[in-house]
C-alpha positions as a printed NumPy array, in Angstrom:
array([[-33.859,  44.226,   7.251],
       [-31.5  ,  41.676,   9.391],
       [-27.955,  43.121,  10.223],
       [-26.892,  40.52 ,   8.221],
       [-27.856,  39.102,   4.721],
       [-27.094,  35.453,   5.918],
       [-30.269,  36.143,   8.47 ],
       [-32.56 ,  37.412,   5.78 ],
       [-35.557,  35.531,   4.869],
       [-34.539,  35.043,   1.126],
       [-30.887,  33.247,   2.077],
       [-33.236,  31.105,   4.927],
       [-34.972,  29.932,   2.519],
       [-31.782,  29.339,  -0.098],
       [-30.048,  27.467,   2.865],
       [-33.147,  25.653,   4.043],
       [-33.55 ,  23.817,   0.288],
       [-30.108,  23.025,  -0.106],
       [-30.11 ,  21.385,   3.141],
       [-33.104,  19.632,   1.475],
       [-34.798,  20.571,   4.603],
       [-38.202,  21.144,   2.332],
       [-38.229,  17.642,   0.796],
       [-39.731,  14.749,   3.313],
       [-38.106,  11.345,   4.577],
       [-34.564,  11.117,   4.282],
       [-31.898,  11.501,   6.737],
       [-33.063,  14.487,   9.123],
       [-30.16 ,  14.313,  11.24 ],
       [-27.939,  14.947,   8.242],
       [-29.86 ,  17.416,   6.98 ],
       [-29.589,  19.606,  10.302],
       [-26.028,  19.112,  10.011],
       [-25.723,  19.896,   6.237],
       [-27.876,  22.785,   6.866],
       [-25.512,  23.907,  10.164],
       [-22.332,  23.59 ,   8.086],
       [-23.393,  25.545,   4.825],
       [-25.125,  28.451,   7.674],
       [-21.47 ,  28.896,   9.347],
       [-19.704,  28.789,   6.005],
       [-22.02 ,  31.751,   4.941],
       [-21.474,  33.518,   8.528],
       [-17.875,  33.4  ,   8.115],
       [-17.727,  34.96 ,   4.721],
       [-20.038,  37.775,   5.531],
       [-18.247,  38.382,   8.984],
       [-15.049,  38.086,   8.09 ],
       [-15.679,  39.665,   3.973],
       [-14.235,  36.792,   2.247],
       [-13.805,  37.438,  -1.038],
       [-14.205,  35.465,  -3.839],
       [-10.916,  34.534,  -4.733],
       [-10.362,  33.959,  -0.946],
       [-12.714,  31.427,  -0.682],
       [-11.964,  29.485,  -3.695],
       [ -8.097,  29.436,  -2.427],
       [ -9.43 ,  27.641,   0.839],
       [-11.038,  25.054,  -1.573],
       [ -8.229,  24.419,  -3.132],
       [ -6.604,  23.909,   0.343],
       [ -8.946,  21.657,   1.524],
       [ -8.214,  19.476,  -2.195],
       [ -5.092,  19.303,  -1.827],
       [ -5.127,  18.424,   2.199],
       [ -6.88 ,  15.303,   0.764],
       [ -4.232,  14.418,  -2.049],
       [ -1.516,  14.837,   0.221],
       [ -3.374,  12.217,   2.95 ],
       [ -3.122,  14.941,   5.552],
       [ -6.314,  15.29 ,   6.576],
       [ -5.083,  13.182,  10.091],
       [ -2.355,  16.066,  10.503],
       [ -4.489,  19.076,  10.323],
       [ -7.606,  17.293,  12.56 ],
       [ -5.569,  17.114,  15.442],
       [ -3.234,  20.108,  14.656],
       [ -6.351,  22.447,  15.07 ],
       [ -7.663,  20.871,  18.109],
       [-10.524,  19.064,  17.38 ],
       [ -9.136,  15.465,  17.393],
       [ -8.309,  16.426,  21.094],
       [-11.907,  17.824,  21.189],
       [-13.344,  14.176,  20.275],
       [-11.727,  12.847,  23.218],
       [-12.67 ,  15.919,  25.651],
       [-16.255,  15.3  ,  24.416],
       [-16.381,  11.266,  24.86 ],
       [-14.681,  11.999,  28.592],
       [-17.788,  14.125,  29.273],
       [-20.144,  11.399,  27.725],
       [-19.046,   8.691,  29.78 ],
       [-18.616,  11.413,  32.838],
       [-22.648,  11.833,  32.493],
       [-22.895,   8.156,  31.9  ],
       [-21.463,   7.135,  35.475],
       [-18.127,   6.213,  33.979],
       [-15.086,   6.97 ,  36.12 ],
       [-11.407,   6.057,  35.897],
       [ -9.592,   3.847,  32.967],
       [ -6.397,   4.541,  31.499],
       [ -7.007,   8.301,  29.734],
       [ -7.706,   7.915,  26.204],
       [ -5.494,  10.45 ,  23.633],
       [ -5.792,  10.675,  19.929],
       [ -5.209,   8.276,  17.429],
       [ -2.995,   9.835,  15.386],
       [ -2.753,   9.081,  11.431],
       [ -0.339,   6.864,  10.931],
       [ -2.038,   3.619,  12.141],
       [ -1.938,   0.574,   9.915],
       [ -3.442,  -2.457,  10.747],
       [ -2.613,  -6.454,  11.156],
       [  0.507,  -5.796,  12.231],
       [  2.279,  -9.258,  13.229],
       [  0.559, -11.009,  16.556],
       [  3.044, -12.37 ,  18.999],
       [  1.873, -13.541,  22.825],
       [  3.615, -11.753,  25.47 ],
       [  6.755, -10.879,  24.435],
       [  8.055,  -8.855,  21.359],
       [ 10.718,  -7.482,  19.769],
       [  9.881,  -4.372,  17.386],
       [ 13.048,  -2.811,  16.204],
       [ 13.551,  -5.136,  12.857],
       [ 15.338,  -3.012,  11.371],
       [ 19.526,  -2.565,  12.27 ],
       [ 19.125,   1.302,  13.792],
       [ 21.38 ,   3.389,  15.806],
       [ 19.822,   4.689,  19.033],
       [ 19.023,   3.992,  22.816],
       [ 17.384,   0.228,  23.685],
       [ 14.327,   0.744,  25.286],
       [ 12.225,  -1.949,  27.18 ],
       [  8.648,  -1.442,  27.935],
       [  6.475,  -4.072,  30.29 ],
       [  3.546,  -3.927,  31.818],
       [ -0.118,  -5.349,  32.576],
       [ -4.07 ,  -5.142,  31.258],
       [ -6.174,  -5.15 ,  34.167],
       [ -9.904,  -4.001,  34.941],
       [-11.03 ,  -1.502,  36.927],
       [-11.178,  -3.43 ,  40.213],
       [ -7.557,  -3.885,  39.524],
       [ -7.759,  -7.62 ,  38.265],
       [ -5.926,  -9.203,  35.077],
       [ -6.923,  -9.731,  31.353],
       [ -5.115, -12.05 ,  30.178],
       [ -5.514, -12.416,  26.323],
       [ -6.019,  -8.854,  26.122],
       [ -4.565,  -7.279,  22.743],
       [ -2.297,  -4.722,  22.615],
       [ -1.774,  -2.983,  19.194],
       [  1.901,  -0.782,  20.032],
       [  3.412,   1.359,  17.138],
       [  5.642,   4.119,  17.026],
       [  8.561,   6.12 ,  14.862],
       [ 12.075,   5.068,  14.399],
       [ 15.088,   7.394,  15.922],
       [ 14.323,   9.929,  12.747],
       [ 10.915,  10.425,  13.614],
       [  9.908,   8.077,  10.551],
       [  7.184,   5.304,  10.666],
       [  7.179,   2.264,   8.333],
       [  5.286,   1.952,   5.542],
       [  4.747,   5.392,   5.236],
       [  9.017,   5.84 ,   5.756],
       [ 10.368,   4.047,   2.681],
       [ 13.672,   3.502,   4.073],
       [ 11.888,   1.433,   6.878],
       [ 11.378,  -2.439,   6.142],
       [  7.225,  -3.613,   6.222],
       [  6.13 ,  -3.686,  10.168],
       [  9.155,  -2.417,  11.441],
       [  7.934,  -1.036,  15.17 ],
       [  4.584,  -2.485,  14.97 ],
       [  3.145,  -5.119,  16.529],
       [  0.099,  -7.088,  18.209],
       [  0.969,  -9.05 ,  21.599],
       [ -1.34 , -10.597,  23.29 ],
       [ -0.993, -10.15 ,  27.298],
       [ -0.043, -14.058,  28.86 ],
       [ -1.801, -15.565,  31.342],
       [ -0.747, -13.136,  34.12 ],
       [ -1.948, -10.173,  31.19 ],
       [  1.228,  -8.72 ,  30.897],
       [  2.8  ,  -7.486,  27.876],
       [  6.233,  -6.374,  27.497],
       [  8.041,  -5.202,  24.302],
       [ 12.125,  -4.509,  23.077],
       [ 12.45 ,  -1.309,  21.083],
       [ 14.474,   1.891,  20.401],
       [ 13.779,   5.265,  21.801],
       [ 11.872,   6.978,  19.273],
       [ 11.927,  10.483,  18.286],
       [  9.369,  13.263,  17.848],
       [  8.346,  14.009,  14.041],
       [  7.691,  17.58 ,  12.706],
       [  4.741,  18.374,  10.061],
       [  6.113,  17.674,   6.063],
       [  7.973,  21.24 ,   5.369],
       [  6.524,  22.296,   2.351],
       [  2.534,  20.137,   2.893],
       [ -0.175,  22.137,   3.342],
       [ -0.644,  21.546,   7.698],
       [  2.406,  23.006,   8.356],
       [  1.686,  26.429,   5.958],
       [ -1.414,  27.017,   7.422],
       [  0.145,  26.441,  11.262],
       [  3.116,  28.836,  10.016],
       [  0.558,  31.508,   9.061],
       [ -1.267,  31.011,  12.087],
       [  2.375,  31.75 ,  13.876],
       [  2.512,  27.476,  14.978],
       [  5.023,  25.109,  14.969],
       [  4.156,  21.625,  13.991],
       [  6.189,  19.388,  16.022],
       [  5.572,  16.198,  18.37 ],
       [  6.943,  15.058,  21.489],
       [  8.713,  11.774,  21.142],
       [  5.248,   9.381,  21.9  ],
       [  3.965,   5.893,  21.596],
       [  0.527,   4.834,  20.058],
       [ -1.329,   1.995,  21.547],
       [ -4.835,   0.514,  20.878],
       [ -5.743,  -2.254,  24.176],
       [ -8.92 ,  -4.232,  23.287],
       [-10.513,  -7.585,  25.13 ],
       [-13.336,  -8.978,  24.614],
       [-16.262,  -6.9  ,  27.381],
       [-13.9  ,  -4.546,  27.512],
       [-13.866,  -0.912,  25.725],
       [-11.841,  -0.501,  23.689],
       [ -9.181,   2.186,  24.797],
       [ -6.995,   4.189,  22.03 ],
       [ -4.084,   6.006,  23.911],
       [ -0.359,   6.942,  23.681],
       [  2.42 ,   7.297,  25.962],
       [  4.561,  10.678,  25.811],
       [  8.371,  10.161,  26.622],
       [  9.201,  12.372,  29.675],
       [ 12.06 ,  15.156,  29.217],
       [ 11.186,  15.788,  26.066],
       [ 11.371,  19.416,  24.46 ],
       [  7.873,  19.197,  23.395],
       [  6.302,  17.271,  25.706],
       [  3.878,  19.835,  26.66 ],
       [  4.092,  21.837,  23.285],
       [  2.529,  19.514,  21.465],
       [  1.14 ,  20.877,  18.386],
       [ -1.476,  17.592,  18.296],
       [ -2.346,  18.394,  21.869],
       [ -2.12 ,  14.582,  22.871],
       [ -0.005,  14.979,  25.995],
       [ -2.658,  14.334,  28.784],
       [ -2.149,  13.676,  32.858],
       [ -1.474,   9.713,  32.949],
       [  0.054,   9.21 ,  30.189],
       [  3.596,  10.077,  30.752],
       [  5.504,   7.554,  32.996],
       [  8.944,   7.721,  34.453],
       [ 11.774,   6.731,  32.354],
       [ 14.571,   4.499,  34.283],
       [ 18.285,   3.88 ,  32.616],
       [ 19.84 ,   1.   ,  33.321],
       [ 23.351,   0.769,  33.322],
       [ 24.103,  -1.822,  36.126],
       [ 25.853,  -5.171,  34.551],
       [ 23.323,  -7.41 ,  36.533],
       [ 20.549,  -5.159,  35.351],
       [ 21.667,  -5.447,  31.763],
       [ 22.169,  -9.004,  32.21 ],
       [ 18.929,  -9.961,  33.524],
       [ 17.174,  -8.403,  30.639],
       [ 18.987,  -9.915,  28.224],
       [ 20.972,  -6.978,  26.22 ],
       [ 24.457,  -6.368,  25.799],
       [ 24.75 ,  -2.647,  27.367],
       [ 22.724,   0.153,  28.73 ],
       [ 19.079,   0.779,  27.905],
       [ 16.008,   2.334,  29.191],
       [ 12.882,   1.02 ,  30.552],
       [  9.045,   1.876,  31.025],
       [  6.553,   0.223,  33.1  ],
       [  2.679,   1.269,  32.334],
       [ -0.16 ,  -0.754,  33.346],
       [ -3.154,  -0.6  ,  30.665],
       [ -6.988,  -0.255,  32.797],
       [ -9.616,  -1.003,  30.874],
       [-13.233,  -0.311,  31.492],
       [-16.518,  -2.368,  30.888],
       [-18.409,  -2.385,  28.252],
       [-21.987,  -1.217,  29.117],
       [-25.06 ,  -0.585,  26.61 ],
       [-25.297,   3.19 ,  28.168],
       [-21.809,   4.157,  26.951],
       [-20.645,   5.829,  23.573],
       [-19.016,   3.64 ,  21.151],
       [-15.28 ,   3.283,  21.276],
       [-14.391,   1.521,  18.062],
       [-13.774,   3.997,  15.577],
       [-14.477,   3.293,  12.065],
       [-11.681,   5.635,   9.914],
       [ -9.8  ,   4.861,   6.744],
       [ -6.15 ,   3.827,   7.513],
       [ -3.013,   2.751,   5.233],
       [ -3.319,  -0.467,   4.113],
       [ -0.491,  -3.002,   4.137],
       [  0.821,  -4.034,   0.466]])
């Protein structure tokens, strides 16, 4: 006999059919998977002897991960989001690929068609307390040339960590916008600083990251998408320097590149020239986007997001 059952020619066989592995045509791909998933689930309860009422209580988890909508906490929370991006860094690595701006995750709390503007925008609609910030910058290629008409997709949380539409105290597309890079391909944006955001208390992410002895807190961080037409499409986010958990992260998004220097301005002819009415801070990043080329992996992930009402 096998040292264990799960290796035993009766539970091969069990596993084998409901992977539909016997039964021709279909999708054999999926079936390999489906057949890889339901093996490691019966691994882990032999190896580790779940019980019964243990394994039910992680289906229940796993329900109510999906009626809370926090499937896009835990992802990341446990590593694997980061993983993705790891993985398509090795892909294009093997592909010939080199350089770009770094990619980092996604996050959940995308929503798209945001409001387009070219050039020049100003995302704090709302009337909020907290430090002016100014971001600028350019889309260029990898020889270090322009795109103009690139798009850049910015959003990011208010001063409480909140983001709209998923924040009801925040008005529809508040921080959130399109702008299209001019004809030089720069972009440049008014906002407030925004603030880190911690896990929901009491939803289910943050209980199993407690049990686990994890926090569930994020540096203070800014999601873009930058797209053009050729180009691949790059999915990234900026982490504010100086922050507590700026390399604590418990999304592990923080990545080399992707946290540029953050200048105060306090000068009258600074604040002038800019157009405020006191002090604020500023950030200059420059987007690079690669090529698209038919040897590549996909960039444009298809994922369900919020929907604007």
């Amino acid at each position: 006999m096998p040292e264990f059952l799960v290796d035993s020619p009766q539970v091969k066989q069990l596993l084998s059919r409901a992977a539909g592995l016997d039964q021709p045509g279909s999708d054999q791909r999926l079936k390999r998977i489906v057949h890889r998933v339901a093996e490691d689930m019966c691994r882990i309860i032999e190896e580790f002897d779940v019980t019964p009422t243990e394994f039910w209580t992680a289906m229940s988890y796993l329900a109510e991960l999906g009626r809370t909508g926090e499937v896009g906490l835990l992802v990341p929370g446990l590593g694997v989001e980061h993983f993705m991006d790891l993985y398509m860094d090795e892909k294009e690595r093997k592909a010939g690929l080199r350089g770009g701006t770094p990619r980092t995750i996604e996050g959940p709390l995308y929503v798209p068609d945001s409001p387009m503007v070219r050039g020049e925008a100003r995302l704090d609609q709302d009337p909020e307390e907290g430090e002016v910030l100014f971001m600028e910058g350019q889309v260029k290629d990898a020889s270090g040339g322009p795109i103009p008409g690139a798009i850049v997709h910015v959003w990011h949380a208010n001063t409480k960590g909140g983001y709209s539409f998923f924040d009801p105290a925040q008005s529809p597309w508040n921080l959130r916008r399109r702008i299209e890079t001019d004809a030089a391909a720069r972009y440049r944006f008014r906002s407030i600083m925004p603030a880190g955001y911690a896990c929901p208390p009491q939803g289910p992410t943050q209980r199993l990251l407690t049990a686990i002895g994890r926090h569930g807190r994020r540096p203070a961080h800014i999601h873009f998408f930058v797209e053009a037409p050729g180009y691949r499409k790059l999915t990234t986010q900026i982490n504010i320097a100086g922050d507590e958990y700026l390399h604590d992260d418990f999304a592990f998004a923080t990545r080399e590149g992707l946290i540029p220097e953050v200048v105060r301005h306090s000068d009258s002819a600074d604040i002038q020239s800019h157009g405020f009415d006191g002090p604020f801070a500023a950030i200059h990043f420059d987007f690079t986007l690669n090529r698209e080329a038919a040897n590549l992996p996909e960039t444009v992930v298809i994922r369900e997001h919020a929907r604007a009402a």
